[in-house]
Structure formats: C-alpha cells, structure tokens
N, C-alpha and C positions, 0 to 999 in steps of 0.2 A: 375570559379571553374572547377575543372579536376576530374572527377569521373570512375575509371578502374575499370570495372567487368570483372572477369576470371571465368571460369566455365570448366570441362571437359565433351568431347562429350558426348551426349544425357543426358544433368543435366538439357536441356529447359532453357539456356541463350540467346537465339537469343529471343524466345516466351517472356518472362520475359522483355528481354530489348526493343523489339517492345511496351509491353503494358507501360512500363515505360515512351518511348517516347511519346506515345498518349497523354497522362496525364500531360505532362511537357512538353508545348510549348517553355520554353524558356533555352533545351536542344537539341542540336544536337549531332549528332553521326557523329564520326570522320570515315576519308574518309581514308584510306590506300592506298599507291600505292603497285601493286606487279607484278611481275613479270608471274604472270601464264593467260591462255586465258581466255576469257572473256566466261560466260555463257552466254546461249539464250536469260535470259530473263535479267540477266546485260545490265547497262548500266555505260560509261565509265565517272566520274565525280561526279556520283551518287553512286553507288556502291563500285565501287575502280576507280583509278589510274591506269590504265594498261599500262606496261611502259617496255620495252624490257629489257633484262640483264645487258646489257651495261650500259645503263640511268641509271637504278636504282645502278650499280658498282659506276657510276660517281657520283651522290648524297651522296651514305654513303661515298666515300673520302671527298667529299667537306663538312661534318658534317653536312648533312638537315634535317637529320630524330633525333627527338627525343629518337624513337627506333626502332629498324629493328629485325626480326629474319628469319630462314631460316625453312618451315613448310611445311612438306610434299615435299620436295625436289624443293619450290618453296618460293621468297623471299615476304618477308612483310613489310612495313615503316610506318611510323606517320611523315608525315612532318612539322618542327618544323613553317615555316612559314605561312602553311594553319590554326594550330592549332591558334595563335597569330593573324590573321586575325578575327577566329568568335571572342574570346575574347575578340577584341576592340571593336565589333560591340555588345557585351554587352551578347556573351551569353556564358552557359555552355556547355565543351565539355564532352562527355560519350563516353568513348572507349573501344570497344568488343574486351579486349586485352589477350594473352595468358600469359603464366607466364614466359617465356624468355624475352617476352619486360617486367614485370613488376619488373623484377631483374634489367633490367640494366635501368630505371626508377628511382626505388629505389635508385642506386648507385649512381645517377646525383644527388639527394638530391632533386628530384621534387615535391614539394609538392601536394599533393591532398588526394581524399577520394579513398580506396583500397577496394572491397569488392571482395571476392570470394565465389562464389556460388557452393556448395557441396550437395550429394545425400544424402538422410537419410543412407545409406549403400551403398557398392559397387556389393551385391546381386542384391536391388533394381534397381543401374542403369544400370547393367547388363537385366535385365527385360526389364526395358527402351530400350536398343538399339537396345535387339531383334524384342521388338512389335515393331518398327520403319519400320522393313522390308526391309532395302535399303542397307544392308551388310550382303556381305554372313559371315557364322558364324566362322571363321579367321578373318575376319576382324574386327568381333566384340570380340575376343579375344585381338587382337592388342588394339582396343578403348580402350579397361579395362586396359591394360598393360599401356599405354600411360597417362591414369587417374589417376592411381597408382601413377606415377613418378609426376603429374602434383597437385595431391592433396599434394605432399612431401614439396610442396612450400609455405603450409600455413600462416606459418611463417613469410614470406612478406605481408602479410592482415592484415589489422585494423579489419577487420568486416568479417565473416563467417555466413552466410546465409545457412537453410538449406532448398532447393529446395522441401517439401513435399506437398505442395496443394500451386496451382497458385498464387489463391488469398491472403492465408496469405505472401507468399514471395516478390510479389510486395509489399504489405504494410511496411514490412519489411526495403526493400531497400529505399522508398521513406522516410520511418521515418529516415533512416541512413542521404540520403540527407540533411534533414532539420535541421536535428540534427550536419551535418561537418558545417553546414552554420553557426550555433552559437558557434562552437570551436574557441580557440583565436588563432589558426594557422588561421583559414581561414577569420577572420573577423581585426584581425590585422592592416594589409594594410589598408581598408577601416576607420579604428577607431585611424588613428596616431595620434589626437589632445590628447586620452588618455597616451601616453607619459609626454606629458606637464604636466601634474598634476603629475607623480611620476610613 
C-alpha cells in the first residue's frame, strides 16, 4: 500500500507522521533523493539520497523517479525502484510528499490512499510558525503564501485531515489507513478469485 501525506509548513506533519510510524511497524517512510547538502545530523540512506545535479538530471531522463519536484531551489525524487523493493519485502510505503509530486502521481494513475493534512484556519497556522521561532517574520509571510497555493490542491486528496489536537489527528489518519485497506481498489489484487464468481 502507498499512503501520500501532504501538509503545509508548520500544520505538524513531520510530528504526526513520526508518531504514525511508531505505531505501524509494518510501514516505512520513503527515502527521497535530492539534490541539496546534507544536514549535521542527516545521514545519507537514511534520511535522503544525496545525490549531485547531474545524477539526479540523469535519473529523471532515464524515468527513475516516480515523482520529482524542484522545492526551494533544490531537487526531490521518489525512486520508482527503491519504492518496488520494500513492497516485495511486504511492506507499506508512507510518503511525506508535497503537492507537486502528488499532481503528477495522480496523473500516472498511481493508485493509493491520498491524505492532506490542513490547519483549522490559516490564522491558526500563522500562530503556529510564529511560536516555532526559527523564521524571521518574512519568511513566515512567504510560509503562509506558499500554504495558500499548497492548500489550492485539495482537490487531488481522498481524505482532509484537520490538524487541531495531536491525538485526535493521528487517530484519524490511522482509521483512514485501515479503512483504504478494506476499499475494493486496494484489496482487489489480493481477492482476484472473486472475479471467478461474477
């Protein structure tokens, strides 16, 4: 199962999909390659992909990446054959994806579960990025402009999640989970003998 959570800056989708993972052993979170340096406390494999310009130019010609976008003046990928790899090994992937890969996702006809995670308001998350502290307040002008354009994409989502208290939005999303796992999109495959009967 392929499960895409989008969210814009400061909605607590990193916090959200961390405790999600805890919870669900037999989900991993998908590995991006990108193009930008690596942080102090990254590590390469684990965290992303760090992979020069070039590399990453020569991947999207050769069609590797399931989806690629260009964010904050530095590239991002999903590579279709790492993804393909845990699924054989039996598990589900979870990808902390923005809504440019989840367009052109969509347009491939990918199936899976699509959630995006939204503020009770644009007030509140405004609130949110200021108590964060770590943008001067232009930059958290930009974040809201950005969120603006990024919540315009809802449209592409099965599921709208609203981000107001930790604990009921994890709940939320897990019941989502459970519930794409008995849709006949995604149990299909596994149930072809029901064909046979009609």
């Amino acid at each position: 199962m392929k499960i895409f959570i989008s969210g814009p800056s400061g909605v607590g989708k990193s916090t959200i999909i961390n405790e999600v993972m805890k919870k669900n052993k037999n989900i991993v979170l998908s590995v991006s390659y990108t193009t930008r340096s690596p942080r102090p406390e990254e590590k390469d494999g684990r965290d992303y992909f760090f992979v020069l310009k070039q590399t990453f130019e020569e991947m999207t010609a050769a069609h590797m990446f399931l989806e690629w976008a260009c964010v904050h003046n530095q590239l991002y990928g999903t590579s279709i054959e790492w993804v393909n790899e845990k699924e054989d090994k039996g598990f589900d992937v979870l990808f902390d994806i923005d809504v440019q890969g989840v367009a052109q996702i969509r347009e491939k006809g990918v199936k899976g579960c699509f959630i995006l995670v939204v503020p009770p308001n644009l007030d509140e998350l405004s609130k949110r990025l200021a108590k964060r502290g770590t943008e001067a307040e232009k930059d958290v002008a930009l974040r809201l402009e950005n969120a603006r354009r990024e919540l315009s994409y809802w449209k592409n989502y099965d599921y709208l999640v609203v981000n107001d208290t930790l604990k009921s939005t994890i709940t939320d999303i897990e019941s989502i989970i459970r519930a794409y796992q008995c849709t006949k999109e995604f149990s299909e495959e596994k149930l072809k003998w029901l064909h046979e009967i009609g």
